[in-house]
N, C-alpha and C positions, 0 to 999 in steps of 0.2 A: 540656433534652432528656434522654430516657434511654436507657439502652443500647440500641444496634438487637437485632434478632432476632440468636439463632443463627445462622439461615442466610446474613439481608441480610451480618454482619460477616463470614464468610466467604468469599461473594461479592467484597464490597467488599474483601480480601486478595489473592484470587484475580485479582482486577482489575488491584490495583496490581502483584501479583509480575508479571505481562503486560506493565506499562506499562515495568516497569522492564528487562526481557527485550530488549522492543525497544528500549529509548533503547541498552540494552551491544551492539546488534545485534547481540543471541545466532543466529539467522538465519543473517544472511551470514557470522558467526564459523565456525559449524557446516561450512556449505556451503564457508567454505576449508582446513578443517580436512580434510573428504571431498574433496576435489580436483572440485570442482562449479564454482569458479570458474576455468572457462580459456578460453582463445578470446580474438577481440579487443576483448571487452569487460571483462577481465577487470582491469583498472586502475582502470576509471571508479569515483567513487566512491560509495558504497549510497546517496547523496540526487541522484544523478542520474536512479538504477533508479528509486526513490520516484516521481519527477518524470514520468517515462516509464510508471507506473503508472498513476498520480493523471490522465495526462494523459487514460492507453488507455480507462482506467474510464469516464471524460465522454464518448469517443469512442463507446462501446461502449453507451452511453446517448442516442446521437443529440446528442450536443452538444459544444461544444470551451471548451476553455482562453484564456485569453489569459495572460503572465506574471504580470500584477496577480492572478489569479483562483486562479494556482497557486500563488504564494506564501501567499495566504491558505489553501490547502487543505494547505499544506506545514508553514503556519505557521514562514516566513522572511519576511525581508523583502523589499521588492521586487528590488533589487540582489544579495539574492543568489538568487534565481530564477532572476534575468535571465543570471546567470554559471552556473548550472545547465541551462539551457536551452541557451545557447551549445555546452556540452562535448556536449549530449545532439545537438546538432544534424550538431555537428562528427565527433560519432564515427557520425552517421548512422542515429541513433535516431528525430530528431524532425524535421519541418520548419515553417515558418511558411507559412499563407494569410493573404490577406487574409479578412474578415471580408467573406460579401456583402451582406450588411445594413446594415452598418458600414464603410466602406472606411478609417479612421482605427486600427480596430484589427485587431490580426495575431493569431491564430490558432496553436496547436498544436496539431500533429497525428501523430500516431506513423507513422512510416515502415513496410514489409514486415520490414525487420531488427529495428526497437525490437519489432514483436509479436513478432517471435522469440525474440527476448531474454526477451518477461515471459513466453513460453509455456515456457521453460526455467526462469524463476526458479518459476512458478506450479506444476508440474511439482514441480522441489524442494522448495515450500513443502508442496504436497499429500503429499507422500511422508512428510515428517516429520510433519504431523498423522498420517497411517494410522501411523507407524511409532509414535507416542507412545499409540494407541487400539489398538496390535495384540492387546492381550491384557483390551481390553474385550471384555464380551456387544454382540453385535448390537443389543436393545434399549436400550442403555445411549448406546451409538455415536448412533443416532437419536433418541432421548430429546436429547441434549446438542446435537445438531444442529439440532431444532425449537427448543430452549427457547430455547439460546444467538442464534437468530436472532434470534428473536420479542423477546428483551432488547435486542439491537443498537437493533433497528428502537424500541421505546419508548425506548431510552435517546438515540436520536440524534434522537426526535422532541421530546423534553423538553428536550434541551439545543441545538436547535437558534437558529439568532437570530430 
């Protein structure tokens, strides 16, 4: 194989410095660094928020979770989902249904407080993209917006299972 393009290797840098951003949860580092993490949520730990994301997302999609389903989407195992889901339940982020299709499996479902929660993390997350684009062109901002989608979407249809 030979060298990729120009651009794909820069891309594919670009990608990894991302990946590696989130694993140091530069994010929620940030947000405790600006006093954005207070309130009674503010212990929980950033794979609970994940969990209560991951959950809202599916919800928000017309459809729900079960622990087994999150953990694969969390990429933990089941056991510790199931101990994520617990905290998230306990601190009144998430609840369990049953399933009406299914009466064998339980269901997540984000409570009126957990959307609070990601409406304030989403909120901060959106703040710091504008605040990282603020001294982009207009065009530039929208260009990165279509492209960057339209990549998501083929990237997550090619490596989908």
């Amino acid at each position: 194989m030979g060298d990729p393009e120009p651009d794909v290797a820069a891309l594919e840098s670009a990608l990894v410095a991302l990946r590696r951003a989130q694993k140091r949860r530069a994010l929620a580092r940030l947000a405790e660094r600006r006093g954005e993490r207070t309130g009674p949520h503010a212990g929980l730990p950033d794979a609970v928020v994940e969990l209560v994301d991951a959950v809202a997302a599916e919800d928000e999609a017309g459809s729900a979770l079960t622990v087994t389903e999150a953990a694969a989407v969390l990429g933990v195992d089941q056991p510790r989902a199931s101990r994520l889901a617990a905290q998230a339940r306990d601190a009144g982020l998430l609840r369990r249904e049953a399933d009406q299709q299914d009466g064998r499996r339980s269901l997540l479902v984000p409570t009126g407080e957990g959307r609070a929660l990601l409406a304030r993390v989403r909120e901060f997350r959106s703040s710091v993209v504008a605040e990282a684009l603020r001294d982009w062109p207009e065009p530039d901002r929208a260009a990165l917006a279509r492209l960057l989608t339209r990549f998501v979407g083929d990237f997550t249809a090619l490596t989908a299972p």
